[in-house]
mmCIF file of the N, C-alpha and C atoms, coordinates in Angstrom:
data_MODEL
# 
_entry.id   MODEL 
# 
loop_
_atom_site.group_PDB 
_atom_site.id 
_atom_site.type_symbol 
_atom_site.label_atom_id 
_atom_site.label_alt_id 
_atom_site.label_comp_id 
_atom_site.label_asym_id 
_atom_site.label_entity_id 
_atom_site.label_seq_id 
_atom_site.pdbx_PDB_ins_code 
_atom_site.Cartn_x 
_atom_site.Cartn_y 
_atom_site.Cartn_z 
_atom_site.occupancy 
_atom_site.B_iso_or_equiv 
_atom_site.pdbx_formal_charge 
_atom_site.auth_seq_id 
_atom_site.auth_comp_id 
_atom_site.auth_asym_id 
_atom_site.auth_atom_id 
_atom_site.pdbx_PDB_model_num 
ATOM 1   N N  . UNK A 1 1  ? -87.778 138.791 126.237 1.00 0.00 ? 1  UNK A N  1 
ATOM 2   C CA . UNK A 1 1  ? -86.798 138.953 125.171 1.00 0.00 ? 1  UNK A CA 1 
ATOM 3   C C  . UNK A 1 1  ? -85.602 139.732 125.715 1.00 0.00 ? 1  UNK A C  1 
ATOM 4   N N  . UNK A 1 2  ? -84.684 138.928 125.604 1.00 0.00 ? 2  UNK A N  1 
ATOM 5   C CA . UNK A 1 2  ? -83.556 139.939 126.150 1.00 0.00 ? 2  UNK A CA 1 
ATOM 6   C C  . UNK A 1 2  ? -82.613 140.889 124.372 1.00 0.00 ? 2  UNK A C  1 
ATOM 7   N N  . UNK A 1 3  ? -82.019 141.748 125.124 1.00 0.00 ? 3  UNK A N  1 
ATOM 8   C CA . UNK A 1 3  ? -81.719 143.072 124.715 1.00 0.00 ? 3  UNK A CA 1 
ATOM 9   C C  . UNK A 1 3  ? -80.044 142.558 124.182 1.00 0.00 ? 3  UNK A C  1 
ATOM 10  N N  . UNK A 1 4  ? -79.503 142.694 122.965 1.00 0.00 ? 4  UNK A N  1 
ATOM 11  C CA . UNK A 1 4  ? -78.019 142.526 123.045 1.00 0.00 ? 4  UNK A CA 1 
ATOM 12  C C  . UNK A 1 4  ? -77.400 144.035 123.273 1.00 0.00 ? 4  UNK A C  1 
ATOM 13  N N  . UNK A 1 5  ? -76.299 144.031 124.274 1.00 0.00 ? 5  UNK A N  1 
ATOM 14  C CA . UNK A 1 5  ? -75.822 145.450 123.833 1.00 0.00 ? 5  UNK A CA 1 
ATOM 15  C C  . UNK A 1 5  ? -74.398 144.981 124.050 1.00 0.00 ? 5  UNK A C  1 
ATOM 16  N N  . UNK A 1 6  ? -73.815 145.727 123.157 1.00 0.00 ? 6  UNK A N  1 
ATOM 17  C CA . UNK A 1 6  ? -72.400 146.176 122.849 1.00 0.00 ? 6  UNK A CA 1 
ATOM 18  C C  . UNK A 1 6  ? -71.518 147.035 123.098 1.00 0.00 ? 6  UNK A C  1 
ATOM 19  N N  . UNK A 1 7  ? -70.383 146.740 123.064 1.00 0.00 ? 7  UNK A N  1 
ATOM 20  C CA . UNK A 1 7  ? -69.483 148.089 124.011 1.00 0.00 ? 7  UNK A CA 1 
ATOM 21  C C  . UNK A 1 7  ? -69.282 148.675 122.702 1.00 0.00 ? 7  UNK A C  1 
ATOM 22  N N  . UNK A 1 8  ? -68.108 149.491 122.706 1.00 0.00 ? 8  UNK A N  1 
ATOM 23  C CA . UNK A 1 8  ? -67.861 150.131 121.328 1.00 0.00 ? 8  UNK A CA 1 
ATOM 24  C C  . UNK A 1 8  ? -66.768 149.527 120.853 1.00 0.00 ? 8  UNK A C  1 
ATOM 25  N N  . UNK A 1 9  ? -66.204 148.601 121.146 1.00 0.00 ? 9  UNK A N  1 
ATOM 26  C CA . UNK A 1 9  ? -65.361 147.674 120.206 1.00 0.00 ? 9  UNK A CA 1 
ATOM 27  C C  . UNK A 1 9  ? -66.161 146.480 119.747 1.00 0.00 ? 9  UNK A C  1 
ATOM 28  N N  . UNK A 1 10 ? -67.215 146.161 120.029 1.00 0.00 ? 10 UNK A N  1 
ATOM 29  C CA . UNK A 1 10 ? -67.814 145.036 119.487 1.00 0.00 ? 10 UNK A CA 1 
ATOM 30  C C  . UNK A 1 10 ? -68.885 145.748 118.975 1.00 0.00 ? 10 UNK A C  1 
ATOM 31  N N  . UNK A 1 11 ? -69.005 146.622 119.074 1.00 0.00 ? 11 UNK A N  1 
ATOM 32  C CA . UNK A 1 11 ? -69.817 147.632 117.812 1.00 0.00 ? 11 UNK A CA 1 
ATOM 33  C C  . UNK A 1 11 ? -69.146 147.515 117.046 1.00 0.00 ? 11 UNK A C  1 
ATOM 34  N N  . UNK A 1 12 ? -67.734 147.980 116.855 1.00 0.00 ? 12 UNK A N  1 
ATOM 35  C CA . UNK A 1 12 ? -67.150 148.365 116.095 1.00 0.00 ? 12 UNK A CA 1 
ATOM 36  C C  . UNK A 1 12 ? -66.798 147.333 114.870 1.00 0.00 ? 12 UNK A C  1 
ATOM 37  N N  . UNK A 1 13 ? -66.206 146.400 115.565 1.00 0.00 ? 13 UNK A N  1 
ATOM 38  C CA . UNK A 1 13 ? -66.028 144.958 115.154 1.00 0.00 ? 13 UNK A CA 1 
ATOM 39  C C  . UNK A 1 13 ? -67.633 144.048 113.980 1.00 0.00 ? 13 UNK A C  1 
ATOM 40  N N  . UNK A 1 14 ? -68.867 144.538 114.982 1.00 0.00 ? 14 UNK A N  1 
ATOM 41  C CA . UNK A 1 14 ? -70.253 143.878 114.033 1.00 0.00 ? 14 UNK A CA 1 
ATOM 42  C C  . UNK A 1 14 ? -70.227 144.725 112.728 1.00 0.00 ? 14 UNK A C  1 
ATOM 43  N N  . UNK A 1 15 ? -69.978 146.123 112.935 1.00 0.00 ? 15 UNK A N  1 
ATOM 44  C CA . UNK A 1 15 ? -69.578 147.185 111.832 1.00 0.00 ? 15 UNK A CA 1 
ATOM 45  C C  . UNK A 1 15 ? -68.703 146.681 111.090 1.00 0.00 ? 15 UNK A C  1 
ATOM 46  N N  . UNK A 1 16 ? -67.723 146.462 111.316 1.00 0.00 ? 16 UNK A N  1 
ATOM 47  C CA . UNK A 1 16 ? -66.574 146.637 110.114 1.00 0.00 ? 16 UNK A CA 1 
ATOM 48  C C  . UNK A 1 16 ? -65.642 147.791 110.078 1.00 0.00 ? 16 UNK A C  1 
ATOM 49  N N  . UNK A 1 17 ? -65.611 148.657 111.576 1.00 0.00 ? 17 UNK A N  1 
ATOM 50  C CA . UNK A 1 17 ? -65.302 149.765 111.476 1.00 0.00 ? 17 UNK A CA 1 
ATOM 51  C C  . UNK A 1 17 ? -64.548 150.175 112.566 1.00 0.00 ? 17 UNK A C  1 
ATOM 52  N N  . UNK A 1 18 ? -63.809 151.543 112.656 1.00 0.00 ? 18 UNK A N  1 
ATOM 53  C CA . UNK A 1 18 ? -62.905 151.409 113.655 1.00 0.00 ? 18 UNK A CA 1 
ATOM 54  C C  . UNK A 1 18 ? -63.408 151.919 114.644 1.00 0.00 ? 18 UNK A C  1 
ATOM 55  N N  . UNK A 1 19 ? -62.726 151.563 116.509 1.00 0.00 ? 19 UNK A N  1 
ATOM 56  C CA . UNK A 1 19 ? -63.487 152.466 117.467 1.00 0.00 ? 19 UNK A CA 1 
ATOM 57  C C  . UNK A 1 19 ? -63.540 153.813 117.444 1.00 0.00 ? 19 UNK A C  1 
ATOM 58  N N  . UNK A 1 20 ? -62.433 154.673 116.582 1.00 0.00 ? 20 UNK A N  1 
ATOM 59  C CA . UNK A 1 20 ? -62.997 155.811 116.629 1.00 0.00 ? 20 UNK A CA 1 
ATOM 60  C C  . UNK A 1 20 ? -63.486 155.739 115.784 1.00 0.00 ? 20 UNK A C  1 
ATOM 61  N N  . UNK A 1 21 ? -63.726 155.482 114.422 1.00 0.00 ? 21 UNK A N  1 
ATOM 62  C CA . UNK A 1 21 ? -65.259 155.752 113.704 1.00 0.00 ? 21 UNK A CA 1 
ATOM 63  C C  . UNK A 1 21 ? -66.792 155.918 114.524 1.00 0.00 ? 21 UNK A C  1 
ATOM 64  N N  . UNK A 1 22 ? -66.790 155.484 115.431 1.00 0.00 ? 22 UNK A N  1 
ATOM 65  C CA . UNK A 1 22 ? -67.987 155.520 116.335 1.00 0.00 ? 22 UNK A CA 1 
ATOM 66  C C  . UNK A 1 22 ? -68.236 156.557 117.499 1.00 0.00 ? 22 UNK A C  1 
ATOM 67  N N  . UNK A 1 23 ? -66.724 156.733 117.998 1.00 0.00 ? 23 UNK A N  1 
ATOM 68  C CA . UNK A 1 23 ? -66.753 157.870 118.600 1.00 0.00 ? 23 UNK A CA 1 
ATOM 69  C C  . UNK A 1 23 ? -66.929 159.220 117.701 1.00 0.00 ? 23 UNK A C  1 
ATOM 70  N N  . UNK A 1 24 ? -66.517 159.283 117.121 1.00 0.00 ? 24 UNK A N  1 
ATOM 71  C CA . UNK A 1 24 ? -66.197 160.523 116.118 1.00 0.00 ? 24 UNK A CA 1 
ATOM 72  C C  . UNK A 1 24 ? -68.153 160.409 116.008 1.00 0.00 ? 24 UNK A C  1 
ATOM 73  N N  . UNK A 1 25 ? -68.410 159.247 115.388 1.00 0.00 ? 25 UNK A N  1 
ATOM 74  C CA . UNK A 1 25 ? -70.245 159.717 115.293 1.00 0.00 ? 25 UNK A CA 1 
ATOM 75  C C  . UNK A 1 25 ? -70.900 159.978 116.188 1.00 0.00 ? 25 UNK A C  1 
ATOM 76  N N  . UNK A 1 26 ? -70.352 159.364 117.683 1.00 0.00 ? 26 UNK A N  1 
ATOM 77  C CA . UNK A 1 26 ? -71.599 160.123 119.114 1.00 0.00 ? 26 UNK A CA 1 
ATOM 78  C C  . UNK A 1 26 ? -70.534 161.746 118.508 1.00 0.00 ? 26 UNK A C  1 
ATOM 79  N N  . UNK A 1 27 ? -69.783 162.199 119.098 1.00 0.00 ? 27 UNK A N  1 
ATOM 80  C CA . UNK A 1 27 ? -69.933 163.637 118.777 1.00 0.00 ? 27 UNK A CA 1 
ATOM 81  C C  . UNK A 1 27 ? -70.068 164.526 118.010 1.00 0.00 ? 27 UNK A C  1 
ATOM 82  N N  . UNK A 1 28 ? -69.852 164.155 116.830 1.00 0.00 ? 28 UNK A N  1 
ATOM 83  C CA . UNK A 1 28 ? -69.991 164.968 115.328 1.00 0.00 ? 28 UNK A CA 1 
ATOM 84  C C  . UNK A 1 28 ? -71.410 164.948 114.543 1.00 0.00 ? 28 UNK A C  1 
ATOM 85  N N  . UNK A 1 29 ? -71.885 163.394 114.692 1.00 0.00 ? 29 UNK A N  1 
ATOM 86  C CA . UNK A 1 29 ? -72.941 163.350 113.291 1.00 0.00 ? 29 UNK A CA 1 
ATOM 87  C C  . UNK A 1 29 ? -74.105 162.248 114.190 1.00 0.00 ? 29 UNK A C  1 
ATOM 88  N N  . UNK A 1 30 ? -74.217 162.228 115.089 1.00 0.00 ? 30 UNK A N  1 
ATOM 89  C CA . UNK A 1 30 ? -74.713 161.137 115.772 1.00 0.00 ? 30 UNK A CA 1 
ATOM 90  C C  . UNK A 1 30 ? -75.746 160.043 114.673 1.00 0.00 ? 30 UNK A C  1 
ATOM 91  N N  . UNK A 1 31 ? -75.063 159.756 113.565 1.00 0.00 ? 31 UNK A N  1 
ATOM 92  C CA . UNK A 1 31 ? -75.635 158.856 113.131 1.00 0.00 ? 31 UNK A CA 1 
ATOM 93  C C  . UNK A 1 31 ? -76.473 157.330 113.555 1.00 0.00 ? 31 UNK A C  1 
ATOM 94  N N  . UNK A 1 32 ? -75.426 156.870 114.266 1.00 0.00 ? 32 UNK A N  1 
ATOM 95  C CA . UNK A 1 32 ? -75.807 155.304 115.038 1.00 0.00 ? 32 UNK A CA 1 
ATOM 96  C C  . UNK A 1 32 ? -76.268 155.915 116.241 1.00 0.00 ? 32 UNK A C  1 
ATOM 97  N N  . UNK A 1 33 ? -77.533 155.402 117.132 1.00 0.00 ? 33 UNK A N  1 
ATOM 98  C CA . UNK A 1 33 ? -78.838 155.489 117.880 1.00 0.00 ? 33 UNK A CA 1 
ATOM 99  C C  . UNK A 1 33 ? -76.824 154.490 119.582 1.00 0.00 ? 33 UNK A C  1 
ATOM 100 N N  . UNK A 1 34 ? -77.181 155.394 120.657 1.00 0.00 ? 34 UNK A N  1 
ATOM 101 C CA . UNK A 1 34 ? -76.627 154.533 121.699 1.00 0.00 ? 34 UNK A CA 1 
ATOM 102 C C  . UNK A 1 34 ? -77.052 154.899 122.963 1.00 0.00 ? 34 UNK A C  1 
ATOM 103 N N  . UNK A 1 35 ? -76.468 154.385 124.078 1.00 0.00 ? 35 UNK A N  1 
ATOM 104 C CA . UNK A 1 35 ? -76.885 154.096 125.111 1.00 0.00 ? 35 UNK A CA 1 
ATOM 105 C C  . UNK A 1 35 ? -76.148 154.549 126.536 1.00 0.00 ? 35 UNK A C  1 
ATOM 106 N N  . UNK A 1 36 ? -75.809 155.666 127.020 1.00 0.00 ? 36 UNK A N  1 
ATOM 107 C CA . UNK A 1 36 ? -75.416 156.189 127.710 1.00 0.00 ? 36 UNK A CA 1 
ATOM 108 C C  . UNK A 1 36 ? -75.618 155.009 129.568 1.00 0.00 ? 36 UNK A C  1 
ATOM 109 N N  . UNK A 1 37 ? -74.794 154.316 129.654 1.00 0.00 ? 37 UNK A N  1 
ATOM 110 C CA . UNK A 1 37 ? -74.807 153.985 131.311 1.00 0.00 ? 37 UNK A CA 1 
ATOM 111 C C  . UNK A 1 37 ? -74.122 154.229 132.130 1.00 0.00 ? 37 UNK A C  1 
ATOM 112 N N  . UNK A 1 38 ? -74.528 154.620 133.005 1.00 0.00 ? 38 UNK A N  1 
ATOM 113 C CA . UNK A 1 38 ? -73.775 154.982 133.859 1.00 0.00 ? 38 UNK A CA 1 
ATOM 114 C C  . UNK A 1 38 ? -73.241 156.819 133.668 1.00 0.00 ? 38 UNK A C  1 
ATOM 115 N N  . UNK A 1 39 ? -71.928 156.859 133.963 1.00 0.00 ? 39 UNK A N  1 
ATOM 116 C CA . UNK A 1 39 ? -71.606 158.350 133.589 1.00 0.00 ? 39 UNK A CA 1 
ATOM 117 C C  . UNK A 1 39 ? -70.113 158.307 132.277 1.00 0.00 ? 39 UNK A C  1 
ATOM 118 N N  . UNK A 1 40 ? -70.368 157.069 132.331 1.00 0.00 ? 40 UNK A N  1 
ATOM 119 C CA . UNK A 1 40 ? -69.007 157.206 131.567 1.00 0.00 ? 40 UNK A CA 1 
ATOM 120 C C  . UNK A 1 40 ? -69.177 155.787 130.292 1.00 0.00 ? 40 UNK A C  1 
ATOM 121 N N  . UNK A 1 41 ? -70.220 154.624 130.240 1.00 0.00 ? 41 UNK A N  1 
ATOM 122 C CA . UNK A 1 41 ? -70.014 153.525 130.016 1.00 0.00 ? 41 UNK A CA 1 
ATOM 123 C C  . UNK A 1 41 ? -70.909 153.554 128.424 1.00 0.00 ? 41 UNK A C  1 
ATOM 124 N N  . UNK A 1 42 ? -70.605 153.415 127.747 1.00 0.00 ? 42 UNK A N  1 
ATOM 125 C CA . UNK A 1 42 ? -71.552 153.786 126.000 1.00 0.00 ? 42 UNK A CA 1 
ATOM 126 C C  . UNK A 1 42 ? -71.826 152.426 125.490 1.00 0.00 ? 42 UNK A C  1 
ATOM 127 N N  . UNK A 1 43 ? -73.193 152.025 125.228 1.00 0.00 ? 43 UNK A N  1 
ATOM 128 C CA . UNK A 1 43 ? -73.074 150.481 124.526 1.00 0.00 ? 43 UNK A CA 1 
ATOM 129 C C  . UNK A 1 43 ? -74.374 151.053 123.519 1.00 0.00 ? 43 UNK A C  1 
ATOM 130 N N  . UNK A 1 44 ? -74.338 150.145 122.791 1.00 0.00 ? 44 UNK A N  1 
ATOM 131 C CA . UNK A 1 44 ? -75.400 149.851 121.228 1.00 0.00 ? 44 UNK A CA 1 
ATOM 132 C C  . UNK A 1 44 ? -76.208 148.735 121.124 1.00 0.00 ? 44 UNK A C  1 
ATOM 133 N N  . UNK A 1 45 ? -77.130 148.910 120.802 1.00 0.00 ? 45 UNK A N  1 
ATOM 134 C CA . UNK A 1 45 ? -78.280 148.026 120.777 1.00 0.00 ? 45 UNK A CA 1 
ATOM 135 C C  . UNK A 1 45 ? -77.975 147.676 119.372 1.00 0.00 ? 45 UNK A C  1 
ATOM 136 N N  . UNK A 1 46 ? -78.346 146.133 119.334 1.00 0.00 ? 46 UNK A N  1 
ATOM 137 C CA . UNK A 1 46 ? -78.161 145.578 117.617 1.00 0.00 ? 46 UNK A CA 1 
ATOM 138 C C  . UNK A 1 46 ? -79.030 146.111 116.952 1.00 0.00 ? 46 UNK A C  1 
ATOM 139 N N  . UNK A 1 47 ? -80.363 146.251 117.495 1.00 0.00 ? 47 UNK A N  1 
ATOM 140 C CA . UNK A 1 47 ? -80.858 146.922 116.646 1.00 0.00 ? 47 UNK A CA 1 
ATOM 141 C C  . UNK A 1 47 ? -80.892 148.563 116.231 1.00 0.00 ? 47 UNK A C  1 
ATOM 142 N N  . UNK A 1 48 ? -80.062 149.199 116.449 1.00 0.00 ? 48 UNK A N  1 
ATOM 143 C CA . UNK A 1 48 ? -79.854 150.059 116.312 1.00 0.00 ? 48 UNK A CA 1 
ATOM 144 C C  . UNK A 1 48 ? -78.238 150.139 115.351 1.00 0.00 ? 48 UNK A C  1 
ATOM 145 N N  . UNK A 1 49 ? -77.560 148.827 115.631 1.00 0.00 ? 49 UNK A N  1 
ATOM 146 C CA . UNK A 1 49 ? -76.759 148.502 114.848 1.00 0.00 ? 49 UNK A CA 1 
ATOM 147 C C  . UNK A 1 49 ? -76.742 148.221 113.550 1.00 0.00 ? 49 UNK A C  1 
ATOM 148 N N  . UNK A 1 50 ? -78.586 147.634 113.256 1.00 0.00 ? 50 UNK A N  1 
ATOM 149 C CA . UNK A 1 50 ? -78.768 146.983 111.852 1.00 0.00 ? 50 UNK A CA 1 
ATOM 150 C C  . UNK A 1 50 ? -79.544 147.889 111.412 1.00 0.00 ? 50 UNK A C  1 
ATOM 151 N N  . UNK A 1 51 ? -79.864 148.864 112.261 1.00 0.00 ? 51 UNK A N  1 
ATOM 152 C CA . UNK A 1 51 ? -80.439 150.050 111.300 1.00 0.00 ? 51 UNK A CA 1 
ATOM 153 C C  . UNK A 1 51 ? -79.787 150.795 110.553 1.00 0.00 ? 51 UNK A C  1 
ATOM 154 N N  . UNK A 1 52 ? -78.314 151.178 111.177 1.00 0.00 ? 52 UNK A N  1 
ATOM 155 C CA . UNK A 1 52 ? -77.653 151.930 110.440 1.00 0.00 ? 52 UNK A CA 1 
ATOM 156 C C  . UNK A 1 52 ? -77.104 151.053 109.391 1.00 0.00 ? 52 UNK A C  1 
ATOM 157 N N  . UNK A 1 53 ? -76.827 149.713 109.629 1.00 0.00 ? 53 UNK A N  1 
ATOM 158 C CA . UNK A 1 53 ? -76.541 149.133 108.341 1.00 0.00 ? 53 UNK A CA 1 
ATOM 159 C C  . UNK A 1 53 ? -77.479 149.312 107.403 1.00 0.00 ? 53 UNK A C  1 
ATOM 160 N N  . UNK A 1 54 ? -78.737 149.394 107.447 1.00 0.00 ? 54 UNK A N  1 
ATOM 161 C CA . UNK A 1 54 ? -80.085 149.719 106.514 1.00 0.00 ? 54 UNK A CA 1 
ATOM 162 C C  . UNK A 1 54 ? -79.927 150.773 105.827 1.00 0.00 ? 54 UNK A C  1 
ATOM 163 N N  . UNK A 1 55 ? -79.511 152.104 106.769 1.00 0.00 ? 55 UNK A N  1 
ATOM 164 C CA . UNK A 1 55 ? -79.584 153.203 106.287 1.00 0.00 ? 55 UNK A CA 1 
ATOM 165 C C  . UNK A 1 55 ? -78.363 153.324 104.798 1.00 0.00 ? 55 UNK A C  1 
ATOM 166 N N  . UNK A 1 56 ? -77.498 152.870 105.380 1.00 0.00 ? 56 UNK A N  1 
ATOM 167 C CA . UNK A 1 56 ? -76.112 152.571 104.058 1.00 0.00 ? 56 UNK A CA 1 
ATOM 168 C C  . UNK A 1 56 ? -76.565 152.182 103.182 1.00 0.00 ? 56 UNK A C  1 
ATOM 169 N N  . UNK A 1 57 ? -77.672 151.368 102.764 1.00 0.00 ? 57 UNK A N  1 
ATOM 170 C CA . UNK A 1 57 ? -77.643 150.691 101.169 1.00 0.00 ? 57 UNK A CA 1 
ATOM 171 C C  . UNK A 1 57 ? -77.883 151.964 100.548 1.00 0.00 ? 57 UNK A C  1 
ATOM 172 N N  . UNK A 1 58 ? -77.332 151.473 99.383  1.00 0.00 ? 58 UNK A N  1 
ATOM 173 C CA . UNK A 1 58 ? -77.424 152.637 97.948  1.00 0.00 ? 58 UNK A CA 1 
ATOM 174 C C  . UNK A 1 58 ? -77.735 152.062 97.081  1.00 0.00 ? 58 UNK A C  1 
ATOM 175 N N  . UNK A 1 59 ? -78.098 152.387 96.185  1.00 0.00 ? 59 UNK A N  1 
ATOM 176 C CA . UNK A 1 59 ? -78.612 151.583 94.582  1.00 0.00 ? 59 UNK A CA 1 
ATOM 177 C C  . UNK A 1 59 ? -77.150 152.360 93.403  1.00 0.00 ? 59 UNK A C  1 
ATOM 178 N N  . UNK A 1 60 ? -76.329 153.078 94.026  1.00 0.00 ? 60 UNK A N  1 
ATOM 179 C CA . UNK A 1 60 ? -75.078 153.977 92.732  1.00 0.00 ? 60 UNK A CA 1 
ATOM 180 C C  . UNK A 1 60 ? -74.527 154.615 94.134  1.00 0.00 ? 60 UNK A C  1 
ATOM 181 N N  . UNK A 1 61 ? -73.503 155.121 93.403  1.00 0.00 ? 61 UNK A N  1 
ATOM 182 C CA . UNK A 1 61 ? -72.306 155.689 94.019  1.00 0.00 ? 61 UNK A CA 1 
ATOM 183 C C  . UNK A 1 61 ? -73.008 157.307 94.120  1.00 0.00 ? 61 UNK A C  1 
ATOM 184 N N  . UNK A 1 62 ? -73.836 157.375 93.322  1.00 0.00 ? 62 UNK A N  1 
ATOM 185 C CA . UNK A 1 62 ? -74.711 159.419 93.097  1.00 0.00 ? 62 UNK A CA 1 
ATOM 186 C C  . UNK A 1 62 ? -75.458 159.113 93.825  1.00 0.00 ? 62 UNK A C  1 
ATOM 187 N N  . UNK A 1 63 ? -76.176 157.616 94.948  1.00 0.00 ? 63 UNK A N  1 
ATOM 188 C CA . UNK A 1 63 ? -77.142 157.740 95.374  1.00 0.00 ? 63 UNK A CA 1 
ATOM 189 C C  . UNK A 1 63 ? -77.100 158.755 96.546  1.00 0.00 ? 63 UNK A C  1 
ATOM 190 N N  . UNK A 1 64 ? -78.318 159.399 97.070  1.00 0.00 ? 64 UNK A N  1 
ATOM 191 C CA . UNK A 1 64 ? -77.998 160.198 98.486  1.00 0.00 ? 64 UNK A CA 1 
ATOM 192 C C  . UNK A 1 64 ? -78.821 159.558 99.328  1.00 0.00 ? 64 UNK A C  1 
ATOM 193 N N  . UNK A 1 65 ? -78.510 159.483 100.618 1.00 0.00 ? 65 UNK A N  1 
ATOM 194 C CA . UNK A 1 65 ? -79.054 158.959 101.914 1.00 0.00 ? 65 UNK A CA 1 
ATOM 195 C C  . UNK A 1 65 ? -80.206 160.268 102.111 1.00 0.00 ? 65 UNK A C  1 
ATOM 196 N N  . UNK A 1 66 ? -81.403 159.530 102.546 1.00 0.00 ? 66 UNK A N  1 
ATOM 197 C CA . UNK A 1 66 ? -82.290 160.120 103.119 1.00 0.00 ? 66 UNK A CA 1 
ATOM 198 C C  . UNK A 1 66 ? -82.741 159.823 104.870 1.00 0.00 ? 66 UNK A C  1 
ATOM 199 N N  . UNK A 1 67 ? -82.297 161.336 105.449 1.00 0.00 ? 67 UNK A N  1 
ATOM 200 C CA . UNK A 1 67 ? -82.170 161.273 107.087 1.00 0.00 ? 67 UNK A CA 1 
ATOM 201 C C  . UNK A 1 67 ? -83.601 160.538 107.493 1.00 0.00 ? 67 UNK A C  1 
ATOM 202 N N  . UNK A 1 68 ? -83.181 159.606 108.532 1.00 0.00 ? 68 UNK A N  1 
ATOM 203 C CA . UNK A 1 68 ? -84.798 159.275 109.055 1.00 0.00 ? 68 UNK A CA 1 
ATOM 204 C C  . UNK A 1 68 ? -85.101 159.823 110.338 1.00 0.00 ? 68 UNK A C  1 
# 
């Protein structure tokens, strides 16, 4: 089984979201799960992509996210 990984514009892009939205989360809130190669090179696993989409559903706008 091979592995998809993503740079951080085609993260960004499967998201819906901007490249710094993603940067800002490796250093601030490390929400989305990534992949350090090399010394400088950052990619995302889809599945780690569709988790955090998981984590987002809400049932209301009062709903609160529970950390996993």
């Amino acid at each position: 089984m091979t592995h998809s990984l993503f740079n951080t514009k085609e993260a960004a892009d499967y998201l819906g979201v901007s490249k710094a939205f993603l940067e800002r989360d490796r250093c601030y809130t490390g929400r989305i799960r990534f992949i350090k190669v090399g010394s400088r090179a950052v990619r995302y696993r889809l599945e780690d992509l569709n988790q955090f989409i998981e984590s987002q559903v809400r049932r209301s706008t009062s709903h609160v996210a529970v950390s996993a």
